[in-house]
Backbone as XML, in Angstrom:
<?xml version="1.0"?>
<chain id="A" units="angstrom">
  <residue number="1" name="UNK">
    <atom name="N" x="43.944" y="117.229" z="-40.099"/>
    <atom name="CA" x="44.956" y="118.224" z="-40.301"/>
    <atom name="C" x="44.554" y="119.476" z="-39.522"/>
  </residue>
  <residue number="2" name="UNK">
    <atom name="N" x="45.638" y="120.192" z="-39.091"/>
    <atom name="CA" x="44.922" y="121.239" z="-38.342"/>
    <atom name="C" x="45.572" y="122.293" z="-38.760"/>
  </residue>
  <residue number="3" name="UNK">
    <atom name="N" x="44.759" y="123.719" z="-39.222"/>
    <atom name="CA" x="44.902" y="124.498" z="-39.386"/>
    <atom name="C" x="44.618" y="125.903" z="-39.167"/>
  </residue>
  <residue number="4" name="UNK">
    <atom name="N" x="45.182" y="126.994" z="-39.592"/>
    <atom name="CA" x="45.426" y="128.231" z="-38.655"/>
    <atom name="C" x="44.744" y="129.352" z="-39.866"/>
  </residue>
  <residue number="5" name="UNK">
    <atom name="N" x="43.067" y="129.518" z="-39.235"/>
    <atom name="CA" x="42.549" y="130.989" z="-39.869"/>
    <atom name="C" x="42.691" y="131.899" z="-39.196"/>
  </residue>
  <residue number="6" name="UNK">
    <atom name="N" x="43.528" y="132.868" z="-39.287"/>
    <atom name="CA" x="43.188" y="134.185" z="-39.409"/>
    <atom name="C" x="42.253" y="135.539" z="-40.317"/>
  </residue>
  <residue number="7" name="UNK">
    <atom name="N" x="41.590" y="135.831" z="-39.585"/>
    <atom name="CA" x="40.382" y="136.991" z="-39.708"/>
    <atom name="C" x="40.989" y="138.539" z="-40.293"/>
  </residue>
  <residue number="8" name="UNK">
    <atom name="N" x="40.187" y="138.409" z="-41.355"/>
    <atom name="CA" x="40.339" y="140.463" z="-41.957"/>
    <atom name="C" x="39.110" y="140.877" z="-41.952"/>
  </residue>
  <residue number="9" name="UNK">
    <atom name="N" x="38.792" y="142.134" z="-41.967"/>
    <atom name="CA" x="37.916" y="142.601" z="-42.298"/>
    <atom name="C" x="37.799" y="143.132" z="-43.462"/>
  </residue>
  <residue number="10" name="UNK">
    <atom name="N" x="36.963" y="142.707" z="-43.899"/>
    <atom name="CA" x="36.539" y="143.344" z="-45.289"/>
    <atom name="C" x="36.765" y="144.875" z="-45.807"/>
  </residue>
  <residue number="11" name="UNK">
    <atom name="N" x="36.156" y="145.208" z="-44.701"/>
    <atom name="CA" x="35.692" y="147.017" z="-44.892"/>
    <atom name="C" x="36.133" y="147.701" z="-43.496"/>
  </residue>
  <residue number="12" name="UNK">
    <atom name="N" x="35.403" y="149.088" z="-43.430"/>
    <atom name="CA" x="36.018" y="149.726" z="-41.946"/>
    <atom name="C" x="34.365" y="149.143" z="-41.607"/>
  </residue>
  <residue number="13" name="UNK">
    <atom name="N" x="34.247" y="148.868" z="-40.033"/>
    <atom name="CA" x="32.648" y="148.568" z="-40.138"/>
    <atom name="C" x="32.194" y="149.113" z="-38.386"/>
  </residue>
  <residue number="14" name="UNK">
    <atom name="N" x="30.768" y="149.221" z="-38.707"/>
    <atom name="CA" x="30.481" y="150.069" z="-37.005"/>
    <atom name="C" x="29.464" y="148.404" z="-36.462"/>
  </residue>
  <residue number="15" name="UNK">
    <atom name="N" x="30.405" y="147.878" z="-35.987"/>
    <atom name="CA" x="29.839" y="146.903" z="-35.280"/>
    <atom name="C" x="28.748" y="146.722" z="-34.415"/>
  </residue>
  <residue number="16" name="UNK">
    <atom name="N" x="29.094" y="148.137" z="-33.678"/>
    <atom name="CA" x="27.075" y="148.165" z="-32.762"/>
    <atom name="C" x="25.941" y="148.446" z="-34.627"/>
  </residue>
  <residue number="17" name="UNK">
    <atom name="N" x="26.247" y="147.804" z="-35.324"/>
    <atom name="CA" x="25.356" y="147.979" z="-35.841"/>
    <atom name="C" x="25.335" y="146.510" z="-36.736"/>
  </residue>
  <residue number="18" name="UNK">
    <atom name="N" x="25.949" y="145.760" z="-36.165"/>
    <atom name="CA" x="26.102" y="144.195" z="-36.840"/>
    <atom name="C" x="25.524" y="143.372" z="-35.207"/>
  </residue>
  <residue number="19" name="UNK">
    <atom name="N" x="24.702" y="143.754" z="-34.682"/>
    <atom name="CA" x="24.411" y="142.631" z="-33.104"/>
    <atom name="C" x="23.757" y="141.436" z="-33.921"/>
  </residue>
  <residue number="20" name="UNK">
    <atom name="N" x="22.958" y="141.148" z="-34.349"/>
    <atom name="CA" x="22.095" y="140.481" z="-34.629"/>
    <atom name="C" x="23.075" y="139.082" z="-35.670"/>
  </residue>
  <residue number="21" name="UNK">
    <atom name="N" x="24.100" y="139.503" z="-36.330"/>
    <atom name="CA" x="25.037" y="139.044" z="-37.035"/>
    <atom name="C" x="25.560" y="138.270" z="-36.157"/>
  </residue>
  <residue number="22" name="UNK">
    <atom name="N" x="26.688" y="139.197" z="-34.957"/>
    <atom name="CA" x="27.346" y="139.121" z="-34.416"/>
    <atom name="C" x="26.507" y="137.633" z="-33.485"/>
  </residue>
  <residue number="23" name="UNK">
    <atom name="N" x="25.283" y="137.825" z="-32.615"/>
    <atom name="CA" x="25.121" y="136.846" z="-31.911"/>
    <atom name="C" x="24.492" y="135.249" z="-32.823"/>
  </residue>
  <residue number="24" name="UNK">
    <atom name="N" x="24.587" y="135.923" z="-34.444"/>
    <atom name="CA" x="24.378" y="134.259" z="-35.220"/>
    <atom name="C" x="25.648" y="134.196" z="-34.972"/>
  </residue>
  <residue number="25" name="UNK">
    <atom name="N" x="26.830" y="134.527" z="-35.452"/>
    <atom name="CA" x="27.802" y="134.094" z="-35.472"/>
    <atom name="C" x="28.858" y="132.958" z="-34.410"/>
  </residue>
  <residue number="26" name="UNK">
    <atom name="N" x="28.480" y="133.826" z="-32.741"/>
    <atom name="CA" x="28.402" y="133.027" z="-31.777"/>
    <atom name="C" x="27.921" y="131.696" z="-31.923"/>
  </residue>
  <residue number="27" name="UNK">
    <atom name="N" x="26.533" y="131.543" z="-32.288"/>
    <atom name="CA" x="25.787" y="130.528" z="-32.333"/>
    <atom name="C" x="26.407" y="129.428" z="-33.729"/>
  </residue>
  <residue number="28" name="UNK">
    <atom name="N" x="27.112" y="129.752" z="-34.850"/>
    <atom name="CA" x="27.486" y="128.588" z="-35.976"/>
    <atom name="C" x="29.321" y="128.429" z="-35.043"/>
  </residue>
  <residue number="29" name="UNK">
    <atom name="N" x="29.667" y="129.998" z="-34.530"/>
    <atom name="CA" x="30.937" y="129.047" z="-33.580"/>
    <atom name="C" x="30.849" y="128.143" z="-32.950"/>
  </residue>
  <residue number="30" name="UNK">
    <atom name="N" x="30.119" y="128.253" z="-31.816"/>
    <atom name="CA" x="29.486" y="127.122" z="-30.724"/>
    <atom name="C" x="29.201" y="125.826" z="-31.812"/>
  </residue>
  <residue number="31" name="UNK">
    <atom name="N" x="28.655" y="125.865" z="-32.430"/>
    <atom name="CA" x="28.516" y="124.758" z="-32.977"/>
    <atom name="C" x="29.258" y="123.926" z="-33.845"/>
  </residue>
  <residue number="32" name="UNK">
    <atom name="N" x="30.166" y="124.203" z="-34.565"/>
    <atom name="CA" x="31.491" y="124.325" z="-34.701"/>
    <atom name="C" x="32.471" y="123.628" z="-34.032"/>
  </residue>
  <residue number="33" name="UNK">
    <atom name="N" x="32.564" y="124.897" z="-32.674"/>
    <atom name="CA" x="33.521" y="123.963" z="-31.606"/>
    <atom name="C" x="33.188" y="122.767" z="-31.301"/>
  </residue>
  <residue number="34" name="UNK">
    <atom name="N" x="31.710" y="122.263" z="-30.822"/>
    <atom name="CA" x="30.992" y="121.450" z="-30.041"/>
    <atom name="C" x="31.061" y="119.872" z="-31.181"/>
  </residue>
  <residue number="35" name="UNK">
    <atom name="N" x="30.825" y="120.565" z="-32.560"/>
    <atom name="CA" x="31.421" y="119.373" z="-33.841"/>
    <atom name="C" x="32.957" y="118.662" z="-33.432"/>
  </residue>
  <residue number="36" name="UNK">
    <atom name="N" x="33.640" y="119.674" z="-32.934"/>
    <atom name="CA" x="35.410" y="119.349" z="-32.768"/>
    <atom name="C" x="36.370" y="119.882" z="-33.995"/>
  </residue>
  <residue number="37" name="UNK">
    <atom name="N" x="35.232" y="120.753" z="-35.023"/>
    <atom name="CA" x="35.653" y="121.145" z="-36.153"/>
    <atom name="C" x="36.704" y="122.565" z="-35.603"/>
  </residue>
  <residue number="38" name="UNK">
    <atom name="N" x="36.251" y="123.311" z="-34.715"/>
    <atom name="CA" x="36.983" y="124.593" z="-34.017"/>
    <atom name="C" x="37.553" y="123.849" z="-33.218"/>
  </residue>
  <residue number="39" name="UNK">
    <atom name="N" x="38.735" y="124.392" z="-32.659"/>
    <atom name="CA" x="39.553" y="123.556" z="-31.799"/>
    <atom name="C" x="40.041" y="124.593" z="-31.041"/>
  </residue>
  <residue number="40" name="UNK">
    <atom name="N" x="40.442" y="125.761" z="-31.220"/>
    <atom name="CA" x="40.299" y="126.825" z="-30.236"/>
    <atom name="C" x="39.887" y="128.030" z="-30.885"/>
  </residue>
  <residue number="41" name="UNK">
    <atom name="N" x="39.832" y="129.239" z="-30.199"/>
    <atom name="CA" x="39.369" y="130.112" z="-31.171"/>
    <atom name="C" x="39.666" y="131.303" z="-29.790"/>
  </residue>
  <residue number="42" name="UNK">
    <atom name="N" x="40.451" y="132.804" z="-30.713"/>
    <atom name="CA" x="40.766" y="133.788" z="-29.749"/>
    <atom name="C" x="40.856" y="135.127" z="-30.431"/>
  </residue>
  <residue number="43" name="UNK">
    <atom name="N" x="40.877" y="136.143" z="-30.128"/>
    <atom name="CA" x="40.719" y="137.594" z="-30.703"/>
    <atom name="C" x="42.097" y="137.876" z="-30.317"/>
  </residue>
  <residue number="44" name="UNK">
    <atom name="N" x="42.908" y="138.622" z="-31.527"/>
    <atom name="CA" x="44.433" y="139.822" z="-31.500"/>
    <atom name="C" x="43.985" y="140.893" z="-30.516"/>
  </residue>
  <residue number="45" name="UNK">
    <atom name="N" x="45.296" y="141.065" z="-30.444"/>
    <atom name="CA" x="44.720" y="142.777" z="-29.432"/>
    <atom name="C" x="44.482" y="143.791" z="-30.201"/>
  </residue>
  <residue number="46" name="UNK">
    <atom name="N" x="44.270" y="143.626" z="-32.262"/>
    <atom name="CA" x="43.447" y="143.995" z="-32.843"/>
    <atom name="C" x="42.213" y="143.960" z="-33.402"/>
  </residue>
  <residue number="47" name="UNK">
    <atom name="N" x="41.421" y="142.636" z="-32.247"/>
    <atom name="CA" x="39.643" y="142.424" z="-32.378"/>
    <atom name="C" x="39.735" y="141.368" z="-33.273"/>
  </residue>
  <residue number="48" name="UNK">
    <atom name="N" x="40.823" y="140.759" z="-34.118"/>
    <atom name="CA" x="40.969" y="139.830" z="-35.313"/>
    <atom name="C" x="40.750" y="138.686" z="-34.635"/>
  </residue>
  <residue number="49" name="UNK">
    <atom name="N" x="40.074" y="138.082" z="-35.326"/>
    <atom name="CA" x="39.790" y="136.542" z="-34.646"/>
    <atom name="C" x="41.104" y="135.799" z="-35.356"/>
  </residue>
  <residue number="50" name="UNK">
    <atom name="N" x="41.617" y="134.605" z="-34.543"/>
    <atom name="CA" x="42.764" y="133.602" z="-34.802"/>
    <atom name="C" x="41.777" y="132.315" z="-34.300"/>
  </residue>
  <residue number="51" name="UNK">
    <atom name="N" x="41.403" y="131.464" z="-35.642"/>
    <atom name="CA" x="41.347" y="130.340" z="-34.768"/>
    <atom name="C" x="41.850" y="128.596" z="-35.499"/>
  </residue>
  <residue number="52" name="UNK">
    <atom name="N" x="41.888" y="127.503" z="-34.612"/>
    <atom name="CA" x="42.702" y="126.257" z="-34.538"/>
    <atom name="C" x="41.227" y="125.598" z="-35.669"/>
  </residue>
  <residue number="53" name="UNK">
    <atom name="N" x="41.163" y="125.182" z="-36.700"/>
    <atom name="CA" x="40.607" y="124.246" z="-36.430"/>
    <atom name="C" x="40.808" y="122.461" z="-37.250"/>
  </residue>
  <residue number="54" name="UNK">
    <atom name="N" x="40.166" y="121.793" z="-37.315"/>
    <atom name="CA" x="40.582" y="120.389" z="-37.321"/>
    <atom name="C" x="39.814" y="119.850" z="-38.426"/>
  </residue>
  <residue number="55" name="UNK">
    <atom name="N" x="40.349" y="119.684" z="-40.131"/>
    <atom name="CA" x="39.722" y="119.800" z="-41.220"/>
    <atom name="C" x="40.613" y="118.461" z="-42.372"/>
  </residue>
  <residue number="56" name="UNK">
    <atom name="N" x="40.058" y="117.948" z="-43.063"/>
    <atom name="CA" x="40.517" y="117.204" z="-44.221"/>
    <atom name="C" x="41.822" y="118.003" z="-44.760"/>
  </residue>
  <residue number="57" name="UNK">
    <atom name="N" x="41.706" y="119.030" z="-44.915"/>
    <atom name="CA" x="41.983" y="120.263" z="-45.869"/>
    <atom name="C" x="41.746" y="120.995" z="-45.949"/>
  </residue>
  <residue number="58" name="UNK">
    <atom name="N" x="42.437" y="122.384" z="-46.539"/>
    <atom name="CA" x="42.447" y="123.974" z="-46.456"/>
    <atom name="C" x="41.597" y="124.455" z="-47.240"/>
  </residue>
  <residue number="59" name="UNK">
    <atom name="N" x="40.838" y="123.386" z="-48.050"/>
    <atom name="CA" x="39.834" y="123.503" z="-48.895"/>
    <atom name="C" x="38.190" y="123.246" z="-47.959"/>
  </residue>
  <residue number="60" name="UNK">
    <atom name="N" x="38.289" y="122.281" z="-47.283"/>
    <atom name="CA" x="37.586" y="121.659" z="-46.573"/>
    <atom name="C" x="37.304" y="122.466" z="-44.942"/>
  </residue>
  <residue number="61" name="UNK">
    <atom name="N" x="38.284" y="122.931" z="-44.480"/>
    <atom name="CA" x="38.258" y="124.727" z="-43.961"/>
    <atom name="C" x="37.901" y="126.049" z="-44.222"/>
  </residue>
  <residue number="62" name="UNK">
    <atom name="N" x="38.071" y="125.925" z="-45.480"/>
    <atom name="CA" x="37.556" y="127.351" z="-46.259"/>
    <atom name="C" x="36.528" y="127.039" z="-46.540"/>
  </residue>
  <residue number="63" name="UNK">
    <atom name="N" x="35.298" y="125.984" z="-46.937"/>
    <atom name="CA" x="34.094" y="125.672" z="-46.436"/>
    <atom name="C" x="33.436" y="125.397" z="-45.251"/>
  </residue>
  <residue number="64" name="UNK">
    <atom name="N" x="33.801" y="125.384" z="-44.174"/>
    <atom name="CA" x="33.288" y="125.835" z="-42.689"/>
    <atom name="C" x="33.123" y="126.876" z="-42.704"/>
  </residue>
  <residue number="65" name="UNK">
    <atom name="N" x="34.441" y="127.613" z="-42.757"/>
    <atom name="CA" x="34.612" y="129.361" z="-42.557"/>
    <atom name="C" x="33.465" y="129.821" z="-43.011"/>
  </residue>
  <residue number="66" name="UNK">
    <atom name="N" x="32.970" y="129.273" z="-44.462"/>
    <atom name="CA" x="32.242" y="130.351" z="-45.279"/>
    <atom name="C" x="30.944" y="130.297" z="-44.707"/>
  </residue>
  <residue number="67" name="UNK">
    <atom name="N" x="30.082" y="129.027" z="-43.615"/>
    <atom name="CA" x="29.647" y="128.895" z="-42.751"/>
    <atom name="C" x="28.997" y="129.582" z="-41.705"/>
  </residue>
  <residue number="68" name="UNK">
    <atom name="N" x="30.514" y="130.976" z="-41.493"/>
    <atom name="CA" x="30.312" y="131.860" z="-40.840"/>
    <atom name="C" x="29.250" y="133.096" z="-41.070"/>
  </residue>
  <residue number="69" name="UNK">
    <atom name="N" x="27.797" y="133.534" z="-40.103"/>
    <atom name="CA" x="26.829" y="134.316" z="-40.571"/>
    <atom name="C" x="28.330" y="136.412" z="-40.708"/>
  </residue>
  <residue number="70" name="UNK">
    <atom name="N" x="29.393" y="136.135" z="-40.808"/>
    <atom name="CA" x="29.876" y="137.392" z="-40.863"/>
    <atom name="C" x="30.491" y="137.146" z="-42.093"/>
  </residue>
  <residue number="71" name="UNK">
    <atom name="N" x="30.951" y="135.760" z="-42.654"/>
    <atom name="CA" x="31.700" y="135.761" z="-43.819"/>
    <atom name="C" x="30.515" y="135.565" z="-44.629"/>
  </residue>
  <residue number="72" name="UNK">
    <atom name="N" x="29.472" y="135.246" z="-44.388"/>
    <atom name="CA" x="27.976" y="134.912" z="-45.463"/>
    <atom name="C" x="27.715" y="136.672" z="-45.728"/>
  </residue>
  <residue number="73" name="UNK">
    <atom name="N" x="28.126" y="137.503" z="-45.102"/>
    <atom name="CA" x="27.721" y="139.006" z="-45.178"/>
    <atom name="C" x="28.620" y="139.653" z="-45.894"/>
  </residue>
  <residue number="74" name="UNK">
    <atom name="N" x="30.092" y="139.050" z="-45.762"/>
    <atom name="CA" x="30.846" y="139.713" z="-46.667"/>
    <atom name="C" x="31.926" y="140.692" z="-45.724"/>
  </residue>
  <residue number="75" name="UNK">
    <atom name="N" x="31.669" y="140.165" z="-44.436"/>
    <atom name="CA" x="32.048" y="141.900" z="-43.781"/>
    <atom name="C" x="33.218" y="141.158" z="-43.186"/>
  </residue>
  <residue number="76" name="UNK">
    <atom name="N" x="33.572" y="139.680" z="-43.561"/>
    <atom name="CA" x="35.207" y="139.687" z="-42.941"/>
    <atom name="C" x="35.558" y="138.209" z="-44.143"/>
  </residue>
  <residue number="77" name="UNK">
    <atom name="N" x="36.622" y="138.034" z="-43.930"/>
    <atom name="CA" x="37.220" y="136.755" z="-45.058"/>
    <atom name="C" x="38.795" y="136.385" z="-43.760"/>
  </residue>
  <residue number="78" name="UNK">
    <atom name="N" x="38.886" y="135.057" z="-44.264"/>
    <atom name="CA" x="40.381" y="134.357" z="-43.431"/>
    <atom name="C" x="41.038" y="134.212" z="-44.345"/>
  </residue>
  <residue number="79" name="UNK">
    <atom name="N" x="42.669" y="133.937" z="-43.341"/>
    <atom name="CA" x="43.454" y="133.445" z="-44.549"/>
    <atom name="C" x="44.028" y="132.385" z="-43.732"/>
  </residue>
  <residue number="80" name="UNK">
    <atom name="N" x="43.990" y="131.061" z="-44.407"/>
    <atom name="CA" x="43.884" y="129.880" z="-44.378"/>
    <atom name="C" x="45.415" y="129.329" z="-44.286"/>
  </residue>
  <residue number="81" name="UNK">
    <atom name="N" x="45.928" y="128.605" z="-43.003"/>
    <atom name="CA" x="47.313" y="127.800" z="-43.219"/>
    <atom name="C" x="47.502" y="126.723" z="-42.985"/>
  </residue>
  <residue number="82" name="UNK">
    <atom name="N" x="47.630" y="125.602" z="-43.624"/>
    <atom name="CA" x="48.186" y="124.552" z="-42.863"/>
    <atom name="C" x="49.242" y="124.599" z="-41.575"/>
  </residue>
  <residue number="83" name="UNK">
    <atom name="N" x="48.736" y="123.857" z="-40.598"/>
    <atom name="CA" x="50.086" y="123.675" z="-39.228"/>
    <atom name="C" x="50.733" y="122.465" z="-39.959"/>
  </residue>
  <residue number="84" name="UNK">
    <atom name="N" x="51.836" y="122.571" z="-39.981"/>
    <atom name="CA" x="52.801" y="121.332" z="-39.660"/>
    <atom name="C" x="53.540" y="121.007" z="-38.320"/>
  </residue>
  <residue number="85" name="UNK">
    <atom name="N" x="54.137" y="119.703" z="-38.040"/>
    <atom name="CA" x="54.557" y="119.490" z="-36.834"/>
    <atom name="C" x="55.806" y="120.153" z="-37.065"/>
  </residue>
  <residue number="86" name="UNK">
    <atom name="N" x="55.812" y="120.714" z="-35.581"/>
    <atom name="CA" x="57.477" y="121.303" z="-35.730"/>
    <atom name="C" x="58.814" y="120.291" z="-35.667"/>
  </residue>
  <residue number="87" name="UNK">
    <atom name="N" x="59.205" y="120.346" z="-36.240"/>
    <atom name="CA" x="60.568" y="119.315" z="-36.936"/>
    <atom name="C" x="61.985" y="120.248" z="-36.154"/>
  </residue>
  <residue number="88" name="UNK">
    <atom name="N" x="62.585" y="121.103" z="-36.114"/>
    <atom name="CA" x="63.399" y="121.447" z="-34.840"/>
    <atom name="C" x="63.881" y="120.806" z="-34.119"/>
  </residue>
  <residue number="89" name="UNK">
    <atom name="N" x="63.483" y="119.888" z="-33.291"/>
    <atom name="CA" x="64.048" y="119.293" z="-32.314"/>
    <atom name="C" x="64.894" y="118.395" z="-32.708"/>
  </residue>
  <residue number="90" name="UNK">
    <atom name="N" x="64.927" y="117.877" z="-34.419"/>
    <atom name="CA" x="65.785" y="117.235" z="-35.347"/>
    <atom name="C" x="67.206" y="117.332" z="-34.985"/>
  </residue>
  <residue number="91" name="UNK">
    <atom name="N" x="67.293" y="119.080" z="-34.803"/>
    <atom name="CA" x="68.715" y="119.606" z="-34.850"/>
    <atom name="C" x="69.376" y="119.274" z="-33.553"/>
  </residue>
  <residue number="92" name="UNK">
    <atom name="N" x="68.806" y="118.852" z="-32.628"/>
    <atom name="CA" x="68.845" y="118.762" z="-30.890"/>
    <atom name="C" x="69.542" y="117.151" z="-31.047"/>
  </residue>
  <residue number="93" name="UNK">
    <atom name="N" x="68.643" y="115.906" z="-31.256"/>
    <atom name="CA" x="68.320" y="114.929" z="-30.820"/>
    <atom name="C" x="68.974" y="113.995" z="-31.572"/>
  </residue>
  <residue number="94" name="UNK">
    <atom name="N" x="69.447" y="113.467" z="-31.304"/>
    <atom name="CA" x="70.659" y="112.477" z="-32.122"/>
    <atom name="C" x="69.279" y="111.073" z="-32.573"/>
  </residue>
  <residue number="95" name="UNK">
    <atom name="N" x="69.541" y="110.625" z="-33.367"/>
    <atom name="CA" x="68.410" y="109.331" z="-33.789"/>
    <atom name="C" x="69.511" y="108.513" z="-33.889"/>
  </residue>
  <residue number="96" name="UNK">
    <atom name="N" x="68.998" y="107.447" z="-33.279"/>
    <atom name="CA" x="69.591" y="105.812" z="-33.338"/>
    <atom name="C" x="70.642" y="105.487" z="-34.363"/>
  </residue>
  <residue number="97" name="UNK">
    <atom name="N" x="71.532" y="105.052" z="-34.356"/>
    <atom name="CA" x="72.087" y="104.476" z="-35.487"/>
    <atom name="C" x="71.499" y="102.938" z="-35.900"/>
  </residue>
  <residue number="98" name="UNK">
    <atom name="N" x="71.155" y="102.378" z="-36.872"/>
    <atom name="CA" x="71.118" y="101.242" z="-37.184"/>
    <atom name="C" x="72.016" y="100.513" z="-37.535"/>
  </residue>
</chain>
């Protein structure tokens, strides 16, 4: 199933003062992606991370996430969606008669 976290921050926070966080964090992403568990992963043009990834369940996602050395600190949390396939093209496409 694939699903869509989006990133908050916890608090207001001075990030040059999270490096050491910041480059574990890199390091459980990478590993992550490289599992096939991340499937893409990208920053808002408000620094918010958005990312794809590929899980049993939104339960089973929200245990990766927590994974994360920034969500183990407390200093950000996601909010968790299932994707569904887009169904739309329903309204377009005539289906077979039997």
């Amino acid at each position: 199933m694939k699903l869509l976290a989006i990133e908050h921050e916890t608090s207001a926070l001075n990030w040059a003062e999270e490096n050491e966080t910041l480059i574990n964090e890199s390091y459980q992403v990478y590993r992550l992606f490289q599992d096939g568990i991340i499937r893409d992963i990208y920053f808002t043009e408000n620094e918010n991370a958005v990312i794809i990834l590929e899980c049993a369940s939104k339960a089973e996602a929200a245990t990766v996430l927590s994974t994360l050395p920034l969500v183990k600190a407390g200093l950000i949390s996601f909010e968790i969606m299932e994707l569904r396939p887009y169904t739309g093209f329903d309204r377009i496409i005539q289906k077979p008669v039997a």
